[in-house]
C-alpha positions as CSV (number, residue, x, y, z in Angstrom):
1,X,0.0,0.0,0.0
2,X,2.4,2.2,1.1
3,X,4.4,1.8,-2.5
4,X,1.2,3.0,-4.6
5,X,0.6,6.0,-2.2
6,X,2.9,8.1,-3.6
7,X,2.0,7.9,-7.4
8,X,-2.3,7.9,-6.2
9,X,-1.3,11.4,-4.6
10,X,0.6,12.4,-7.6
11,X,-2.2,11.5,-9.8
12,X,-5.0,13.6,-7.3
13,X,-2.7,16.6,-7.1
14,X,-2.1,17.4,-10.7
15,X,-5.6,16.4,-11.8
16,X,-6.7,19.3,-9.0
17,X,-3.9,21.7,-10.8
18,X,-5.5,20.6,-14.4
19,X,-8.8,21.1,-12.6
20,X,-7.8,24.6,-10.9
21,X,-6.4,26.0,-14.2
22,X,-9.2,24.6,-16.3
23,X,-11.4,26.8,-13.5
24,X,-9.7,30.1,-14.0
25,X,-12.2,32.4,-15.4
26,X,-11.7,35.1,-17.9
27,X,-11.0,38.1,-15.0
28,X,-8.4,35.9,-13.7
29,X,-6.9,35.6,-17.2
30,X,-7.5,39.1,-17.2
31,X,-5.9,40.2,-14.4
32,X,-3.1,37.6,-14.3
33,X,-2.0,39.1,-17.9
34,X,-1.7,42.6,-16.5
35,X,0.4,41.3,-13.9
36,X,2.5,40.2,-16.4
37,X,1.9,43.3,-18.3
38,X,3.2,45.7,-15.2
39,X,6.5,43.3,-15.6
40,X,7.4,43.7,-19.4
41,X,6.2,39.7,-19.8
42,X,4.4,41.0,-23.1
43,X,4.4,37.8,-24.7
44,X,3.0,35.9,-21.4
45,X,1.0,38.9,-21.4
46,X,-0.7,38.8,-24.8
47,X,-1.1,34.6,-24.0
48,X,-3.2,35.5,-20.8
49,X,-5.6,38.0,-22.6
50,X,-5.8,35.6,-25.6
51,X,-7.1,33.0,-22.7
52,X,-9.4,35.7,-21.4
53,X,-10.5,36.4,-24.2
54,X,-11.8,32.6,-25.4
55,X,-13.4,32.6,-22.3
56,X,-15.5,35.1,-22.9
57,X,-15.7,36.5,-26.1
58,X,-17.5,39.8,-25.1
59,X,-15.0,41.0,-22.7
60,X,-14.4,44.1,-23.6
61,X,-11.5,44.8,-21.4
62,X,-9.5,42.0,-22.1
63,X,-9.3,43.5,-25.4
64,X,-8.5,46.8,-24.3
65,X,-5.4,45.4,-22.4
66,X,-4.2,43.3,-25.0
67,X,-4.6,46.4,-27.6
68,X,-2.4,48.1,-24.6
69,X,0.8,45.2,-25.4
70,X,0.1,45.7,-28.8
71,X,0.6,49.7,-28.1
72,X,3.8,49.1,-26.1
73,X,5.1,47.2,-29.0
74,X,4.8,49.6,-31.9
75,X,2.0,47.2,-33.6
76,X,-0.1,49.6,-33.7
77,X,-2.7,48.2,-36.3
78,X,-2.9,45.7,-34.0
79,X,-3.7,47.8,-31.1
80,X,-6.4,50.1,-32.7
81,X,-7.9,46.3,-33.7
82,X,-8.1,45.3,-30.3
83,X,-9.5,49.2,-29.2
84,X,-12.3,48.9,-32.0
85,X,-13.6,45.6,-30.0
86,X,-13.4,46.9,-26.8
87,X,-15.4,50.2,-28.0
88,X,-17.6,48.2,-30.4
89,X,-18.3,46.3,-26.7
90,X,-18.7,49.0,-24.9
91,X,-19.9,52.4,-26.3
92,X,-17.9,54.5,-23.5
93,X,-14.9,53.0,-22.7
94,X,-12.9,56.5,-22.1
95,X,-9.5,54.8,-22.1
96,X,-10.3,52.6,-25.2
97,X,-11.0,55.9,-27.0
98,X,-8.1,57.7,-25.7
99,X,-5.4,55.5,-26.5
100,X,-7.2,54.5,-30.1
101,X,-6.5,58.4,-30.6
102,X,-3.1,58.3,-29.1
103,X,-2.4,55.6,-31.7
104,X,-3.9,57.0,-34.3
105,X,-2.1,60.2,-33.5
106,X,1.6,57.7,-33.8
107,X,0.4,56.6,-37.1
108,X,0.0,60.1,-38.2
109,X,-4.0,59.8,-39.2
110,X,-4.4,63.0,-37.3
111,X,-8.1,63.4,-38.1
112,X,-8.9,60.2,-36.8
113,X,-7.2,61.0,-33.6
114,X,-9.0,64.1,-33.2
115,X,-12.2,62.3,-33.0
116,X,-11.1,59.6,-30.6
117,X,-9.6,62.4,-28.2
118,X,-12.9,64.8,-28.5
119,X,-15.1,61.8,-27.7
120,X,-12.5,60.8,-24.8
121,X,-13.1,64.4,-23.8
122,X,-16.8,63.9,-23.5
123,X,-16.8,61.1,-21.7
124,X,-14.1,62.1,-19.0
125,X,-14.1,66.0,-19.1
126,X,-12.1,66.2,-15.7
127,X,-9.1,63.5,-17.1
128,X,-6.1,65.7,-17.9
129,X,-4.4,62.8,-19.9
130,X,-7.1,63.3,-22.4
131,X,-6.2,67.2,-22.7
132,X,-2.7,66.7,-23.1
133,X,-3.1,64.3,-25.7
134,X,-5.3,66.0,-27.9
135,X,-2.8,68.9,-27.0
136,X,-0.1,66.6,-28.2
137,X,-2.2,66.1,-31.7
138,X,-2.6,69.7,-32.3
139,X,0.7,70.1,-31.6
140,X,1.8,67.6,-34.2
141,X,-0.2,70.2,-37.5
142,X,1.3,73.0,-36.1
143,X,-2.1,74.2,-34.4
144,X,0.2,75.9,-31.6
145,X,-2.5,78.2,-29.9
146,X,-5.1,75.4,-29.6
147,X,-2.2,72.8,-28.5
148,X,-1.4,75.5,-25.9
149,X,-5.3,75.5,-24.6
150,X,-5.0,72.1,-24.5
151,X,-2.0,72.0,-22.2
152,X,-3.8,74.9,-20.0
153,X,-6.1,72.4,-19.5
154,X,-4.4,70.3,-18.5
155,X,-2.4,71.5,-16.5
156,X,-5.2,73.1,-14.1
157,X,-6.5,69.7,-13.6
158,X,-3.2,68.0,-12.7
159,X,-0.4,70.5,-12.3
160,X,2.4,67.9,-11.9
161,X,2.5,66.9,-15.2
162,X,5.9,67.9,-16.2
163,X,5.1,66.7,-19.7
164,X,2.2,69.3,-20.4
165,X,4.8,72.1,-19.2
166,X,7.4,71.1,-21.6
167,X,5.1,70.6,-25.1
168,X,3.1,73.7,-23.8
169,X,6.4,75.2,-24.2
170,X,7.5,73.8,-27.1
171,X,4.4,75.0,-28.3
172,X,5.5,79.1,-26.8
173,X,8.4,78.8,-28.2
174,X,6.6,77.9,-32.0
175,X,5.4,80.9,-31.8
176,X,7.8,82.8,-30.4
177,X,7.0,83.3,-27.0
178,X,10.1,82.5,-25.5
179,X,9.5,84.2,-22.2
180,X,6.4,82.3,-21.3
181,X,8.4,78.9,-22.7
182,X,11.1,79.5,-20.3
183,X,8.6,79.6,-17.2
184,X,7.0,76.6,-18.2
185,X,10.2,74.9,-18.7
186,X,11.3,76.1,-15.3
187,X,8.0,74.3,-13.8
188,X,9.0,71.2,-16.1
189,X,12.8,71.1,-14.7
190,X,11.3,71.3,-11.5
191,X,8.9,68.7,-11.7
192,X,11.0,66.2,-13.8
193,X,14.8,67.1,-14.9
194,X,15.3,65.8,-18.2
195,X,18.0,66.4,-20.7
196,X,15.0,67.4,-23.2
197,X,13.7,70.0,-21.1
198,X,17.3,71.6,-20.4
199,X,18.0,71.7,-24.1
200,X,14.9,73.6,-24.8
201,X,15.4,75.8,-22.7
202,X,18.7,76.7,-23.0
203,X,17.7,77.1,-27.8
204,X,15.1,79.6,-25.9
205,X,17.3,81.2,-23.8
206,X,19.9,81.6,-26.8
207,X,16.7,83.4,-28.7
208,X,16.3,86.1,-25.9
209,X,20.4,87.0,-26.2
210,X,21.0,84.9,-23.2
211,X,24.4,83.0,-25.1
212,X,25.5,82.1,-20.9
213,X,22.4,80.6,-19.8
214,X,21.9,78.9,-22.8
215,X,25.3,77.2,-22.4
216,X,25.0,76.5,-18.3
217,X,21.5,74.4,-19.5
218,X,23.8,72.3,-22.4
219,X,25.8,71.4,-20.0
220,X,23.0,70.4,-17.4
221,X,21.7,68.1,-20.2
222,X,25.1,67.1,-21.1
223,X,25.4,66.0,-17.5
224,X,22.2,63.8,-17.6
225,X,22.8,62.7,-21.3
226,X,26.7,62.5,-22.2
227,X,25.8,61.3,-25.8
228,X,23.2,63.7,-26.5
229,X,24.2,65.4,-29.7
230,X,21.9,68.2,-30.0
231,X,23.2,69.6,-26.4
232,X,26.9,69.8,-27.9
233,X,25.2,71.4,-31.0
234,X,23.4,74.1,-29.1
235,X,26.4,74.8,-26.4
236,X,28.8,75.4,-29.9
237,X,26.2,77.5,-31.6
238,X,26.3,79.4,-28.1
239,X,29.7,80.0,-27.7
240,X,30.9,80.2,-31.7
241,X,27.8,83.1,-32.2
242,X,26.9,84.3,-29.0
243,X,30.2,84.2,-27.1
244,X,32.8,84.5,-29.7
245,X,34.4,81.4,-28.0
246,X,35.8,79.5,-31.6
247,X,37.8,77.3,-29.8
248,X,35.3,75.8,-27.8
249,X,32.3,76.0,-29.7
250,X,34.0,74.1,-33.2
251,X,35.2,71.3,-30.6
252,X,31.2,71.3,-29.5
253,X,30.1,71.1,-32.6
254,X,32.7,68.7,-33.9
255,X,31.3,66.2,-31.1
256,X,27.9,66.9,-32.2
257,X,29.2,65.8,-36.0
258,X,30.5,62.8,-34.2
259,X,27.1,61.9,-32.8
260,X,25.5,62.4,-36.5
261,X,23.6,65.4,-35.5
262,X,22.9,66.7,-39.3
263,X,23.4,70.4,-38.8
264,X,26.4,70.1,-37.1
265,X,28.0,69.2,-40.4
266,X,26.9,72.4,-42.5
267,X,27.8,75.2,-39.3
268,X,31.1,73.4,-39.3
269,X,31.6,74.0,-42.9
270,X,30.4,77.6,-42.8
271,X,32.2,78.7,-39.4
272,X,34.4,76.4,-38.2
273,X,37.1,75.7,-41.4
């Protein structure tokens, strides 16, 4: 007896494992592939929603978290495939809509993406993410002065989104407003120091006559970034033209050649030989 005991207690546990699994209902499926999500397991991911979504075939968020993988990957086809389901499902899913317009918006049907980030507007009216999206998508057709509504927007319903200060600035800066730009990239640097935001506001701060401060942020971003060739590009335009510093700026710009940064090339050839 005691020989067979083992394998009979093999047998009952993995037919309760086979039995447990076989039990696991779509919202487990669900929720165990955004688990996996959260951890960069896209692939487990993807596997989990797939499950989900066999097991019930009108779960509409299992196909808005598997359009989210999708996202994260680039595929976007794939992704606005999985959003139309999830909104074809259910008529008001806000985040379905906002990141259908979000992709959308990456694969540069902008008209599209206006309509999935108006009706993502309607639905959720006090959701900043919405604002600055649409913001973003305005931004991209050179609407500057409705992108920078958008970012108000925004920004008075969550104001520390450091990402809403730095596009409504890039946005101030389109149109030539450098002084409000440099505020809101002072707010961004503040929130979130990145060597973006340093950059931008040191081309800005070159614009005003400010050749100094526009080299003391270079070298800020140059600090966070060491590879980051537009910084080099910006410090040697600020000290060849607004410092008179030859030396120093050529060598800037030479390292900003060496980092493939395109204009580099033709303000060597113009200033520098």
């Amino acid at each position: 007896m005691k020989k067979i005991a083992i394998p009979l207690l093999s047998v009952f546990l993995l037919s309760f494992s086979l039995t447990a699994q076989a039990q696991l209902s779509a919202e487990d499926y669900d929720g165990k592939g955004n688990n996996l999500y959260t951890r960069g397991d896209y692939t487990a991911a993807t596997e989990c929603f797939n499950k989900a979504i066999e097991a019930k075939p009108d779960y509409a968020e299992a196909y808005y978290h598997r359009g989210l993988v999708a996202d994260k990957l680039g595929a976007y086809e794939a992704s606005i495939e999985d959003y139309n389901k999830a909104i074809e499902l259910n008529k008001e899913y806000y985040l379905a809509f906002l990141n259908r317009g979000i992709a959308k918006n990456r694969m540069h049907d902008y008209d599209a993406a206006m309509k999935d980030l108006n009706r993502a507007i309607e639905l959720r009216s006090d959701q900043a993410e919405a604002y600055y999206r649409r913001g973003d998508c305005k931004y991209t057709f050179e609407d500057y002065r409705g992108a920078i509504l958008d970012f108000s927007k925004a920004i008075s319903l969550n104001a520390l989104m450091p990402d809403a200060y730095y596009h409504r600035a890039s946005a101030e800066c389109a149109l030539q407003d450098y002084k409000a730009g440099i505020l809101d990239l002072d707010k961004a640097i503040e929130l979130y120091p990145s060597a973006e935001t340093y950059i931008l506001r040191g081309a800005a701060k070159k614009e005003l006559g400010d050749a100094k401060g526009a080299v003391v942020d270079c070298n800020e971003a140059i600090k966070l970034d060491p590879v980051y060739a537009e910084a080099y590009y910006y410090r040697g335009i600020a000290e060849l033209m607004g410092l008179g510093k030859k030396n120093e700026g050529c060598s800037d710009l030479s390292k900003a050649k060496d980092l493939e940064y395109a204009d580099a090339f033709y303000v060597i050839k113009k200033y520098c030989q």
